[in-house]
N, CA, C and O atoms as a Maestro MAE file, in Angstrom:
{
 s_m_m2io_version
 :::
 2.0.0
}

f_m_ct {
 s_m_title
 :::
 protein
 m_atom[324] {
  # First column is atom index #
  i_m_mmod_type
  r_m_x_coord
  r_m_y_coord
  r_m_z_coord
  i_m_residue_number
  s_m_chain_name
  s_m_pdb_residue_name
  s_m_pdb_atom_name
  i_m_atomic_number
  :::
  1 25 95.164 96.943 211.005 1 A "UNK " " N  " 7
  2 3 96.186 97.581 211.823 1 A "UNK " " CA " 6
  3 2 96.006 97.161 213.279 1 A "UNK " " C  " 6
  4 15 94.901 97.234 213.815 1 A "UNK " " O  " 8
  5 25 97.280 96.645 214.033 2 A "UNK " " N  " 7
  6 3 97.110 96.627 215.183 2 A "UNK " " CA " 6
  7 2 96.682 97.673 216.203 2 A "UNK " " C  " 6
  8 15 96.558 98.750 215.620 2 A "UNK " " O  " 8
  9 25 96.403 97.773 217.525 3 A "UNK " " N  " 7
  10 3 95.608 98.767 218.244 3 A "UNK " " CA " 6
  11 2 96.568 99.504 218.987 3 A "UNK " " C  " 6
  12 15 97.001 98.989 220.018 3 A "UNK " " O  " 8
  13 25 96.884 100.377 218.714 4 A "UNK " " N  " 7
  14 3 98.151 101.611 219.210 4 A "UNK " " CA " 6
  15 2 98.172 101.197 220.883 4 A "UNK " " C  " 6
  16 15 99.254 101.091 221.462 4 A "UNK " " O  " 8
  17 25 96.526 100.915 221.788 5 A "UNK " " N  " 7
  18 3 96.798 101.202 222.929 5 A "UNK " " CA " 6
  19 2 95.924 99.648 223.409 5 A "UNK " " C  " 6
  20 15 94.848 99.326 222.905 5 A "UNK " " O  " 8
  21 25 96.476 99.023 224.210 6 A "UNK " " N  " 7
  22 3 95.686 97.852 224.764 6 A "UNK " " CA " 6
  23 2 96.029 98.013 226.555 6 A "UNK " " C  " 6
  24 15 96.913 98.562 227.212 6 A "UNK " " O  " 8
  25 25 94.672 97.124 226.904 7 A "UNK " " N  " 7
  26 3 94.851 96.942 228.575 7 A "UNK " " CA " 6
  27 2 94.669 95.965 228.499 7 A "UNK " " C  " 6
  28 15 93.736 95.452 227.881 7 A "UNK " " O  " 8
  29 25 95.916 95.162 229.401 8 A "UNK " " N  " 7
  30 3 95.749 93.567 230.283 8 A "UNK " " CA " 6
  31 2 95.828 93.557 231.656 8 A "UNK " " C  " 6
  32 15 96.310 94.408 232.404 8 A "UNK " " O  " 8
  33 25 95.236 92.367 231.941 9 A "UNK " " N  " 7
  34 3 94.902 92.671 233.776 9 A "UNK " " CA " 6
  35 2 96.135 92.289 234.355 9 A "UNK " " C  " 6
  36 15 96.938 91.625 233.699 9 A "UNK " " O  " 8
  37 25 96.346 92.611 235.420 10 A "UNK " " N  " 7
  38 3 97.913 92.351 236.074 10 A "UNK " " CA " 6
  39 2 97.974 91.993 237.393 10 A "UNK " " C  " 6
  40 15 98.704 92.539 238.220 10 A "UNK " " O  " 8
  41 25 96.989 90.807 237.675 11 A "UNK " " N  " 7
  42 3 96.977 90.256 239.151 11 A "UNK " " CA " 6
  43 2 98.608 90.309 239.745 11 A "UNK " " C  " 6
  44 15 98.706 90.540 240.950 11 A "UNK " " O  " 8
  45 25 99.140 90.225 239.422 12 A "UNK " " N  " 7
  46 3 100.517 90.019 240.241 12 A "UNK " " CA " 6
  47 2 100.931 90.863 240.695 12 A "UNK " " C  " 6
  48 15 101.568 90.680 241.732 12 A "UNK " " O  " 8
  49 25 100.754 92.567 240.030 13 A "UNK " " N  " 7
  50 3 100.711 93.984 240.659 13 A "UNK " " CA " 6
  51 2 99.802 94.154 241.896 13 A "UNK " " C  " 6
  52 15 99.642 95.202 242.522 13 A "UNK " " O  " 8
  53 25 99.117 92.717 242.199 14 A "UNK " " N  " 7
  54 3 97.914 93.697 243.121 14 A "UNK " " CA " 6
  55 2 98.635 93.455 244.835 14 A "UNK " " C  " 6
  56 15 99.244 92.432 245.148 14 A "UNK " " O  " 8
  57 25 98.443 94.383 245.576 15 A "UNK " " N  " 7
  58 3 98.927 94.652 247.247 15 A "UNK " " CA " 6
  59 2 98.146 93.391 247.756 15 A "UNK " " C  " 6
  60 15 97.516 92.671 246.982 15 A "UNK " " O  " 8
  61 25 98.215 93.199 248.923 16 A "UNK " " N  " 7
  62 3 97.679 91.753 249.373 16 A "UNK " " CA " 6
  63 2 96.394 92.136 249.652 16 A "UNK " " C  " 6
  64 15 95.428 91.374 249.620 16 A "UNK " " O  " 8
  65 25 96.357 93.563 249.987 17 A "UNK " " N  " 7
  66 3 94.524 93.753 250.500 17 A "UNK " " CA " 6
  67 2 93.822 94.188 249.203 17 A "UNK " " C  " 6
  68 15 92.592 94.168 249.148 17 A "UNK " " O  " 8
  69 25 94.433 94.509 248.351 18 A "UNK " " N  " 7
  70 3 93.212 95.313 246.805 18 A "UNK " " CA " 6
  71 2 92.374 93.614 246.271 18 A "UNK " " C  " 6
  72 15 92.923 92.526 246.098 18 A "UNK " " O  " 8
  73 25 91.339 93.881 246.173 19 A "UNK " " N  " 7
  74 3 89.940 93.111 245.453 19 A "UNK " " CA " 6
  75 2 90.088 93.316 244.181 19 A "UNK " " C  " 6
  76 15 89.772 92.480 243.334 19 A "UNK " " O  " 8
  77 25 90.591 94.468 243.918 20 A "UNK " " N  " 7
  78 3 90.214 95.157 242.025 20 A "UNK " " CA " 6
  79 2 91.388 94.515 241.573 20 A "UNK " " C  " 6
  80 15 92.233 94.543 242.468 20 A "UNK " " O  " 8
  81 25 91.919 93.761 240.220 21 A "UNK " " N  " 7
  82 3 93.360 93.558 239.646 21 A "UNK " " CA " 6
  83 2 93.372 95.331 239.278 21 A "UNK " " C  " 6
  84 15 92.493 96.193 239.254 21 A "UNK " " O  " 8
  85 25 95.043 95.325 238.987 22 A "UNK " " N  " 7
  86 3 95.175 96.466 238.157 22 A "UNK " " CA " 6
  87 2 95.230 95.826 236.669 22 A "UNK " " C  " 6
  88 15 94.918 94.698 236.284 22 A "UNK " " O  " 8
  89 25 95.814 97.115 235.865 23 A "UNK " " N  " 7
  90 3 95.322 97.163 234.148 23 A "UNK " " CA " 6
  91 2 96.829 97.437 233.751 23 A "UNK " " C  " 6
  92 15 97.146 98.402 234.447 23 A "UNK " " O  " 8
  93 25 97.573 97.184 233.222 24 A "UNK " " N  " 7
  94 3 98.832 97.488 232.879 24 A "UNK " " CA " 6
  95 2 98.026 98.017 231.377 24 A "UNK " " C  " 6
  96 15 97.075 97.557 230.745 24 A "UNK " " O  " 8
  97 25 99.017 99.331 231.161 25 A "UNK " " N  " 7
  98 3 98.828 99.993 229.769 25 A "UNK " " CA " 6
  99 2 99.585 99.985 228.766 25 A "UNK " " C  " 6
  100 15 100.469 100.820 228.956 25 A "UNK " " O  " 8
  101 25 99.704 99.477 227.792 26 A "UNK " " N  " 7
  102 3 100.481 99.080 226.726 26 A "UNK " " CA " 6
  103 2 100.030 99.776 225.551 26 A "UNK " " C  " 6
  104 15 98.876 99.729 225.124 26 A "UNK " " O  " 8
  105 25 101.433 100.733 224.802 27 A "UNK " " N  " 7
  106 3 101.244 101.591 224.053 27 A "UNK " " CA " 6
  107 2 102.444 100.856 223.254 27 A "UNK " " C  " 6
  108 15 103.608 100.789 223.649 27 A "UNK " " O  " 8
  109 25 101.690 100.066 221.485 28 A "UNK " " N  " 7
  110 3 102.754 100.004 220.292 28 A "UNK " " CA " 6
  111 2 103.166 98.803 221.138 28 A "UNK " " C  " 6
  112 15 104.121 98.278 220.565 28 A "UNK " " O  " 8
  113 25 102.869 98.164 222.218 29 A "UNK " " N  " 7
  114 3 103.449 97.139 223.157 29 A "UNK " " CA " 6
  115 2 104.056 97.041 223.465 29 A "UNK " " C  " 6
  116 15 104.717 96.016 223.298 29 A "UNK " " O  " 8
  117 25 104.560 98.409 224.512 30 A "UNK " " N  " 7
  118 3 105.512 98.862 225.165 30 A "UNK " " CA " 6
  119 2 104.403 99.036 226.656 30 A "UNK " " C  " 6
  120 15 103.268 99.456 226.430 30 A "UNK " " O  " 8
  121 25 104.728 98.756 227.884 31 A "UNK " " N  " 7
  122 3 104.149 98.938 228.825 31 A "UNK " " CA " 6
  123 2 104.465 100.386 229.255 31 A "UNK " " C  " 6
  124 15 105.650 100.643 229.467 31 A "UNK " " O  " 8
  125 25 103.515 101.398 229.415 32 A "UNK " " N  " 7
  126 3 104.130 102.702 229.735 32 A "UNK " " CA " 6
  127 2 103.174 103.453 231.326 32 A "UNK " " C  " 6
  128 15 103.366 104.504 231.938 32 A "UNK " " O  " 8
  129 25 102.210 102.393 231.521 33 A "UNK " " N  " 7
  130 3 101.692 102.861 233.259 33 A "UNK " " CA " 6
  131 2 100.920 101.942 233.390 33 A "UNK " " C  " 6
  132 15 100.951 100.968 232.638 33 A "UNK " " O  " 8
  133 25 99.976 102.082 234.484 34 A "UNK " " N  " 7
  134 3 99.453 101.078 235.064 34 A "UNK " " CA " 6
  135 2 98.051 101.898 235.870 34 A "UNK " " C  " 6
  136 15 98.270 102.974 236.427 34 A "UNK " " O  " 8
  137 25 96.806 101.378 235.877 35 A "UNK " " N  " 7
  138 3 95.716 101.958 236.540 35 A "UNK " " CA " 6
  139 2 95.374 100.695 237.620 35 A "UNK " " C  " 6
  140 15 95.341 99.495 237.348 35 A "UNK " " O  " 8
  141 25 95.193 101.172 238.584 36 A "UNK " " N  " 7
  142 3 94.646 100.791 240.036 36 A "UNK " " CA " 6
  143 2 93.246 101.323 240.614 36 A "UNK " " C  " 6
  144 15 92.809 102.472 240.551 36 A "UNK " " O  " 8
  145 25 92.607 100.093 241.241 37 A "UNK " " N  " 7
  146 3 91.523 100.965 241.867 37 A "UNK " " CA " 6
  147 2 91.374 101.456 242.866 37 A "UNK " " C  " 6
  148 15 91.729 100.953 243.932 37 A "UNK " " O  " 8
  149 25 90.838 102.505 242.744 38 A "UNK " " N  " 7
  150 3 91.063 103.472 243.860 38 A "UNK " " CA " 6
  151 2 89.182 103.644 244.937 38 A "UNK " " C  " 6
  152 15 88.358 102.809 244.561 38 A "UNK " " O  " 8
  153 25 88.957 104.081 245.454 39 A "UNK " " N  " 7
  154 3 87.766 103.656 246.608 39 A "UNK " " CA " 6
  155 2 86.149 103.796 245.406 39 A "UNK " " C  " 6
  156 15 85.156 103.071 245.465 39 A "UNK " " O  " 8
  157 25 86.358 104.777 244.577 40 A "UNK " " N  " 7
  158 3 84.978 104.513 243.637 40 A "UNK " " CA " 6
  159 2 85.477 104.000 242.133 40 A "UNK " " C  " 6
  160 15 84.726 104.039 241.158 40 A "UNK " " O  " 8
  161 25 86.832 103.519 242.081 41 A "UNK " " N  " 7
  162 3 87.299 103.472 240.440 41 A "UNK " " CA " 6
  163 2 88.117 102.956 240.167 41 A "UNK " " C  " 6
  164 15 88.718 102.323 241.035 41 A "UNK " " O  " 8
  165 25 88.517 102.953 238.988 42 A "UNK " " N  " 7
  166 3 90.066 103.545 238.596 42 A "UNK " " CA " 6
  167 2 90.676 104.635 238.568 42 A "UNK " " C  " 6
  168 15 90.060 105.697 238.481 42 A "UNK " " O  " 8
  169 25 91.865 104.578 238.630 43 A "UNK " " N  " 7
  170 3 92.489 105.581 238.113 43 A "UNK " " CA " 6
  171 2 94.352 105.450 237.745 43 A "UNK " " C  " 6
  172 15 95.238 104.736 238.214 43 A "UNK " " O  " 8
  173 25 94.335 106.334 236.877 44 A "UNK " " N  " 7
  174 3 95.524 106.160 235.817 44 A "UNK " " CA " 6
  175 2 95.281 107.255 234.776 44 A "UNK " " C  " 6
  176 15 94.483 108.189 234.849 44 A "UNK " " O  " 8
  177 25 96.033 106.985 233.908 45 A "UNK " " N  " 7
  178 3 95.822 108.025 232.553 45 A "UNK " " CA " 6
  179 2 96.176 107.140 231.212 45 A "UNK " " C  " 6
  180 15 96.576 105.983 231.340 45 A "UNK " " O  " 8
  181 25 96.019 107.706 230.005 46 A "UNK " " N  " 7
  182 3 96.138 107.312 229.051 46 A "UNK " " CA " 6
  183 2 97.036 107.679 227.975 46 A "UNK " " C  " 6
  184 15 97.203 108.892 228.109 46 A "UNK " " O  " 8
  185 25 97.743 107.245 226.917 47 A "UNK " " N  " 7
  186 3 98.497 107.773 226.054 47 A "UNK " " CA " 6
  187 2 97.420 108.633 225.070 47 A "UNK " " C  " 6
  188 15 96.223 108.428 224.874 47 A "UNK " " O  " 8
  189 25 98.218 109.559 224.590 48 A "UNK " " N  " 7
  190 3 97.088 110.233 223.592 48 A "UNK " " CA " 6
  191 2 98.006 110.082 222.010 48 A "UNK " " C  " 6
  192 15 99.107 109.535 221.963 48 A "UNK " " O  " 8
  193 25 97.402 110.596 220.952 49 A "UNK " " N  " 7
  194 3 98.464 110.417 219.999 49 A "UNK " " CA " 6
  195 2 99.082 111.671 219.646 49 A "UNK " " C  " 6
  196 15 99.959 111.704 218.784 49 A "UNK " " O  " 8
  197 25 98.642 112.829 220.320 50 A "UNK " " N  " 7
  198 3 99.592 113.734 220.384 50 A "UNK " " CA " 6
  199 2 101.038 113.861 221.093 50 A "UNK " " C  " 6
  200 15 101.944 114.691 221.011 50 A "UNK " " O  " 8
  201 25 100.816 112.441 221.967 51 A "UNK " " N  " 7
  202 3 102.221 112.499 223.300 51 A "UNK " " CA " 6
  203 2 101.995 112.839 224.308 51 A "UNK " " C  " 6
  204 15 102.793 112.570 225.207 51 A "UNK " " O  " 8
  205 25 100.307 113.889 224.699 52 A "UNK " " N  " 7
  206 3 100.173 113.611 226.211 52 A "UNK " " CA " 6
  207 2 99.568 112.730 226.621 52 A "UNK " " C  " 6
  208 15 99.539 111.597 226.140 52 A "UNK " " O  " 8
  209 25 98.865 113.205 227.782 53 A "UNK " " N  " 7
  210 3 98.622 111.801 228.889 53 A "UNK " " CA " 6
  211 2 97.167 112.199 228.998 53 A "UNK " " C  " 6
  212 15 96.843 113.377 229.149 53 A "UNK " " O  " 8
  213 25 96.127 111.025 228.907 54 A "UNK " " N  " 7
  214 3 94.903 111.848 229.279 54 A "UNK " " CA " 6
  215 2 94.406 111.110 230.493 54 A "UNK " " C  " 6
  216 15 94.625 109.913 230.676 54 A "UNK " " O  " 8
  217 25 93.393 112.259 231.717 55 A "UNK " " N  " 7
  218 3 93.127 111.585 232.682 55 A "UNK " " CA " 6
  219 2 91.960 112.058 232.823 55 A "UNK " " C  " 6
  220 15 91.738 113.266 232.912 55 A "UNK " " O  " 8
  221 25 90.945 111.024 232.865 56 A "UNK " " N  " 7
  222 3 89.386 110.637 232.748 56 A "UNK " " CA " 6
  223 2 88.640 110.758 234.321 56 A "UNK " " C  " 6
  224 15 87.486 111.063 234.622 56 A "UNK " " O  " 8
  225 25 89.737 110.410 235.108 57 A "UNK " " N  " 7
  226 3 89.028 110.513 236.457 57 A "UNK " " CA " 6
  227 2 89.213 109.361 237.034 57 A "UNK " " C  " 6
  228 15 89.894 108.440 236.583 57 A "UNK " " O  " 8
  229 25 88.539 109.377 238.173 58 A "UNK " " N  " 7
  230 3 87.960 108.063 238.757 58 A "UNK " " CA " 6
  231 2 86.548 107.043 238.342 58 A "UNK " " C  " 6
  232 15 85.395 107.112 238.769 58 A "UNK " " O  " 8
  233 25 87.148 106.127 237.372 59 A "UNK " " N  " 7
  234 3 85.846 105.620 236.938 59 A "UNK " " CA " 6
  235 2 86.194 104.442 236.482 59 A "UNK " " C  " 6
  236 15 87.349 104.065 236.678 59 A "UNK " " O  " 8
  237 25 85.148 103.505 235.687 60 A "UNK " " N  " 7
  238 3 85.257 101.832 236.075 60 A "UNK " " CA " 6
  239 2 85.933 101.610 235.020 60 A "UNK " " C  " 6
  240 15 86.015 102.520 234.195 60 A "UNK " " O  " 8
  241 25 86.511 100.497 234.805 61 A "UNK " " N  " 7
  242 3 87.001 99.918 233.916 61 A "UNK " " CA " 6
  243 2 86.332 99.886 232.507 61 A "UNK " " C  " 6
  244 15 87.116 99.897 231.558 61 A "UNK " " O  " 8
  245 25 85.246 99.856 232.284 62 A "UNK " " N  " 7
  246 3 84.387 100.350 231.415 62 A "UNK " " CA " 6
  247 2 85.010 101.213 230.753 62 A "UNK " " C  " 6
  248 15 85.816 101.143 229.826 62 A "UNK " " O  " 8
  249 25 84.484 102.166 231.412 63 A "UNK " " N  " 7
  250 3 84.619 103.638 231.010 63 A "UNK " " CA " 6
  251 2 86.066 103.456 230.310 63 A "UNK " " C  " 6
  252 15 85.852 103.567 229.103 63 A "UNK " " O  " 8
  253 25 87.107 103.282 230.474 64 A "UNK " " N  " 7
  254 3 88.552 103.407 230.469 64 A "UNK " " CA " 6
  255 2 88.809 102.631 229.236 64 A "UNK " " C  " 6
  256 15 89.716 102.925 228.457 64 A "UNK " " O  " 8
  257 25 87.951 101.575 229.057 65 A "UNK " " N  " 7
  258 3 88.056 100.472 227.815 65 A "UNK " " CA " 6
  259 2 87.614 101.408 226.907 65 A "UNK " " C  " 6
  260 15 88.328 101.785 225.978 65 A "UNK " " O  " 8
  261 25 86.325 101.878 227.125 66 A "UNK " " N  " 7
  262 3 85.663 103.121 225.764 66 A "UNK " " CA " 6
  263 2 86.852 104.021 225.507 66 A "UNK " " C  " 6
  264 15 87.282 104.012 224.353 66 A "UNK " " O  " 8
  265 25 87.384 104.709 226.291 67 A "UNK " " N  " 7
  266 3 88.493 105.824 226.364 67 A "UNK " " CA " 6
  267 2 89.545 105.405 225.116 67 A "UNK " " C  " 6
  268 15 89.944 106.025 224.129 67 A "UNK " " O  " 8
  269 25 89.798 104.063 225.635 68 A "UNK " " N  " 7
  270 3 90.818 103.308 225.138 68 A "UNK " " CA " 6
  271 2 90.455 103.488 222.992 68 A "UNK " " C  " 6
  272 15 91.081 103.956 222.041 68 A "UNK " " O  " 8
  273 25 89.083 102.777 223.197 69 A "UNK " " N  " 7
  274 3 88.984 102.394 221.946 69 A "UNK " " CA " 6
  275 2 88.695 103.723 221.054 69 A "UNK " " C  " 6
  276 15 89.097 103.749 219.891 69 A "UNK " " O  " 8
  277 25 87.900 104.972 221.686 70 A "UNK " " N  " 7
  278 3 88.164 106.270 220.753 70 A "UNK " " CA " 6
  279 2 89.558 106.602 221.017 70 A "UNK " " C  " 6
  280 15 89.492 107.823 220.881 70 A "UNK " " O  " 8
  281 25 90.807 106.347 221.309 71 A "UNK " " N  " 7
  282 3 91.678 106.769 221.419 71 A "UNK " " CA " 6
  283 2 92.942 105.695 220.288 71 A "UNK " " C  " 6
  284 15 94.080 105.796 219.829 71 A "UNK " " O  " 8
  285 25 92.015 104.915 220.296 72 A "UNK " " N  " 7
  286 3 92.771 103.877 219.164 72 A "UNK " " CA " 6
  287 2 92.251 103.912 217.822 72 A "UNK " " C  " 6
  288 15 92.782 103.299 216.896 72 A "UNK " " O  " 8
  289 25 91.267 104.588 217.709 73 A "UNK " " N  " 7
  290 3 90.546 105.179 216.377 73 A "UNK " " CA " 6
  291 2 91.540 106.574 216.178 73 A "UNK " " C  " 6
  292 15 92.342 106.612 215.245 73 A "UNK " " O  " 8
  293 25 91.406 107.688 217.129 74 A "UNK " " N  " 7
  294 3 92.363 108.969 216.624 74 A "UNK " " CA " 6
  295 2 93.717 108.203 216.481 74 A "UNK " " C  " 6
  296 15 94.026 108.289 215.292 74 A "UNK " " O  " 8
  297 25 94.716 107.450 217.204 75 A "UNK " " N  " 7
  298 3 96.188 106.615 216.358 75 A "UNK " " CA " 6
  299 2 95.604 106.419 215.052 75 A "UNK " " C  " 6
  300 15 96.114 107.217 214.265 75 A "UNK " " O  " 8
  301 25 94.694 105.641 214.472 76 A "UNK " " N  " 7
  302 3 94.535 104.884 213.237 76 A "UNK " " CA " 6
  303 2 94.394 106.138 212.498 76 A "UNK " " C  " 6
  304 15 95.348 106.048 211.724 76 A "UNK " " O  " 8
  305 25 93.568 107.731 212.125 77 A "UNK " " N  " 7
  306 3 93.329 108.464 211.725 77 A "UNK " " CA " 6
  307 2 94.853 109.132 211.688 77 A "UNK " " C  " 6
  308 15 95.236 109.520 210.585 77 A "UNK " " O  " 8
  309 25 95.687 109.279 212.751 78 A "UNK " " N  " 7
  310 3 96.857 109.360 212.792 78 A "UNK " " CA " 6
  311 2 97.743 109.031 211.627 78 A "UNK " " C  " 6
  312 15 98.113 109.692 210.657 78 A "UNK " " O  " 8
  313 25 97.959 107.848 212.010 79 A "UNK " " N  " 7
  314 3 98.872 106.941 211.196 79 A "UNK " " CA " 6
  315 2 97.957 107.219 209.437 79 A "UNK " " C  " 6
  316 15 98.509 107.362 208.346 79 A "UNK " " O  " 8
  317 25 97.187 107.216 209.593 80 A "UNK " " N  " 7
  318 3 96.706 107.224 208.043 80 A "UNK " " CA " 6
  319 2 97.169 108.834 207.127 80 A "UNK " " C  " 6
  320 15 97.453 108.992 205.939 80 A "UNK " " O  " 8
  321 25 97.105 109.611 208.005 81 A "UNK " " N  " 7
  322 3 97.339 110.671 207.577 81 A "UNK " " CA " 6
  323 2 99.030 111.254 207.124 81 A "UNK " " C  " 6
  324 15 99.192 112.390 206.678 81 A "UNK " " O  " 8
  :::
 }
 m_bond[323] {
  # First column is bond index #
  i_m_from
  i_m_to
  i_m_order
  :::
  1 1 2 1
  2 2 3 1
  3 3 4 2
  4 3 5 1
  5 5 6 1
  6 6 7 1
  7 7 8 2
  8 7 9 1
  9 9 10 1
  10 10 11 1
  11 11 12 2
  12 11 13 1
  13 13 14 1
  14 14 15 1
  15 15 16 2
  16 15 17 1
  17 17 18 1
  18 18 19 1
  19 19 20 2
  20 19 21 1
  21 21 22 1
  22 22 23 1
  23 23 24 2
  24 23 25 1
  25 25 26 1
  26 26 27 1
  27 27 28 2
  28 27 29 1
  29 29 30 1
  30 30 31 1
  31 31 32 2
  32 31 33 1
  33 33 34 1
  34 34 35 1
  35 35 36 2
  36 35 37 1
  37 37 38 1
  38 38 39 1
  39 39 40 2
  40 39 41 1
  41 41 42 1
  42 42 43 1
  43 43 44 2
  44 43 45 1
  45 45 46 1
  46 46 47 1
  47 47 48 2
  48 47 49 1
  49 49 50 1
  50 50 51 1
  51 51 52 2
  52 51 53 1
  53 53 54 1
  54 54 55 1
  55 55 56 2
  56 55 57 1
  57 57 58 1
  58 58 59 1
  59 59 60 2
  60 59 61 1
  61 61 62 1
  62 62 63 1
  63 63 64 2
  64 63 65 1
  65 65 66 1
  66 66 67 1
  67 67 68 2
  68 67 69 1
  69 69 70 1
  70 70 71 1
  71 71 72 2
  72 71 73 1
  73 73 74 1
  74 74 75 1
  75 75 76 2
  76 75 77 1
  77 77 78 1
  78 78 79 1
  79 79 80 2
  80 79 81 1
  81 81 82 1
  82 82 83 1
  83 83 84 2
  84 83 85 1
  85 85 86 1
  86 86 87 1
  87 87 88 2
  88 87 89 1
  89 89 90 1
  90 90 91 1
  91 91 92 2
  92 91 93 1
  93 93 94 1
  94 94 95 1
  95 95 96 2
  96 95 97 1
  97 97 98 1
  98 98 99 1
  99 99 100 2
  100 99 101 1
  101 101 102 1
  102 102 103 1
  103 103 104 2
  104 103 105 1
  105 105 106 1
  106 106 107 1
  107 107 108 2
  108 107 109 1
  109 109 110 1
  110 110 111 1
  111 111 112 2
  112 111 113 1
  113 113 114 1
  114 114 115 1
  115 115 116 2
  116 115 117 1
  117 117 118 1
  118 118 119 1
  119 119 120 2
  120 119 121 1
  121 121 122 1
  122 122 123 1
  123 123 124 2
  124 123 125 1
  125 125 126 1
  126 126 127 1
  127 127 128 2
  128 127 129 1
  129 129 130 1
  130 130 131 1
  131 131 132 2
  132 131 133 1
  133 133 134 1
  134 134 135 1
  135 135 136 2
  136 135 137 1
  137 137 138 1
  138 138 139 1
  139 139 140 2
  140 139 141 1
  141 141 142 1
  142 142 143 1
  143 143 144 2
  144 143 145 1
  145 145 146 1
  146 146 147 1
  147 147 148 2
  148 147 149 1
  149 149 150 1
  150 150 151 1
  151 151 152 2
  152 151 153 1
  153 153 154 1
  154 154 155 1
  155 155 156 2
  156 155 157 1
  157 157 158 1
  158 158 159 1
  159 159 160 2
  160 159 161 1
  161 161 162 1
  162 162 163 1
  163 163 164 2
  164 163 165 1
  165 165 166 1
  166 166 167 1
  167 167 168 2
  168 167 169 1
  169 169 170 1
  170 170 171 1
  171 171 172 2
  172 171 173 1
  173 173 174 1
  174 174 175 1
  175 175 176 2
  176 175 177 1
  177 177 178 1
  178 178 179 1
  179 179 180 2
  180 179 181 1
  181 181 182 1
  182 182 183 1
  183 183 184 2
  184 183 185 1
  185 185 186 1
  186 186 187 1
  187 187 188 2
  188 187 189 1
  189 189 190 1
  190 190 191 1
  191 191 192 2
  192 191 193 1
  193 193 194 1
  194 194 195 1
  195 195 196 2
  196 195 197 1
  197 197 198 1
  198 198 199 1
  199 199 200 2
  200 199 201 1
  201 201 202 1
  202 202 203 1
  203 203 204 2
  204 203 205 1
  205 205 206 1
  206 206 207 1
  207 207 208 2
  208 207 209 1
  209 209 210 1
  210 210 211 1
  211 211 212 2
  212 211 213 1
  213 213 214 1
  214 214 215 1
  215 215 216 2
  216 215 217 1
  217 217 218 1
  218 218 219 1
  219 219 220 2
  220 219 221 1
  221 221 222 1
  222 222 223 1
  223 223 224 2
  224 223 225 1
  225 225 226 1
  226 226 227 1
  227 227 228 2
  228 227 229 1
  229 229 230 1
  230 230 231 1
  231 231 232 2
  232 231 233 1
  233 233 234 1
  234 234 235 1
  235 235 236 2
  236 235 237 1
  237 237 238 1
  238 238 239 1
  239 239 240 2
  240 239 241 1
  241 241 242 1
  242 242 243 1
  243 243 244 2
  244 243 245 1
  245 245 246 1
  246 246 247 1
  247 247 248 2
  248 247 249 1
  249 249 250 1
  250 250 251 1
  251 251 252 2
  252 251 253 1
  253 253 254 1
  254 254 255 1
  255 255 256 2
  256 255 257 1
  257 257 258 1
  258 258 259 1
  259 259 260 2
  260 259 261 1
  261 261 262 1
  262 262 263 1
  263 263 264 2
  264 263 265 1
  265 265 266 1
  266 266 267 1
  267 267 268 2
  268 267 269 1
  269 269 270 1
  270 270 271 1
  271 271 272 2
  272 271 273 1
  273 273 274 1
  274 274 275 1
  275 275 276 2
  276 275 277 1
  277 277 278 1
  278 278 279 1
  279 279 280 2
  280 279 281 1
  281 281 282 1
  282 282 283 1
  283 283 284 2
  284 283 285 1
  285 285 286 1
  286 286 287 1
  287 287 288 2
  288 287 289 1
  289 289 290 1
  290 290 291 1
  291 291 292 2
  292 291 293 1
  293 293 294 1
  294 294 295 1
  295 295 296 2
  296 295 297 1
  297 297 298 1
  298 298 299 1
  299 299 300 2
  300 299 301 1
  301 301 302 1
  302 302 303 1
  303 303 304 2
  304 303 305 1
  305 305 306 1
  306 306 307 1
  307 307 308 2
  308 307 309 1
  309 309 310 1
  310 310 311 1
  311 311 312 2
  312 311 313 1
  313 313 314 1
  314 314 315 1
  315 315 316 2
  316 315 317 1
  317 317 318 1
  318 318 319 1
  319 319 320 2
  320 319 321 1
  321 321 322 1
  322 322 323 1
  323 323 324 2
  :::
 }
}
């Protein structure tokens, strides 16, 4: 099964002064937000598979990839059910 939620980097979103790319968020591969870094992080939110939005905080890209991938395990448990 493909992955309900993926992040790609999106240099072309970035302001002329940001260092960090942003992350465009793609849900079913539909683009539905975008995370930017902010002075210690990221920040943005996430699709959930209930339909809300979840928001983790300010934290690294890391972190947000893990988020990502238990959050693409509950879709798959989802969809199976």
């Amino acid at each position: 099964m493909k992955k309900a939620i993926e992040l790609r980097e999106n240099r072309a979103a970035m302001a002329m002064c940001e260092t960090q790319p942003r992350y465009d968020v793609f849900l079913h591969g539909a683009r539905v937000c975008q995370l930017y870094f902010n002075i210690h992080g990221y920040r943005g939110t996430l699709p959930t598979p209930s339909g809300g939005r979840l928001d983790i905080g300010e934290k690294s890209i890391h972190a947000y990839r893990g988020q990502v991938a238990i959050l693409n395990r509950e879709f798959m448990e989802v969809a199976k059910s």
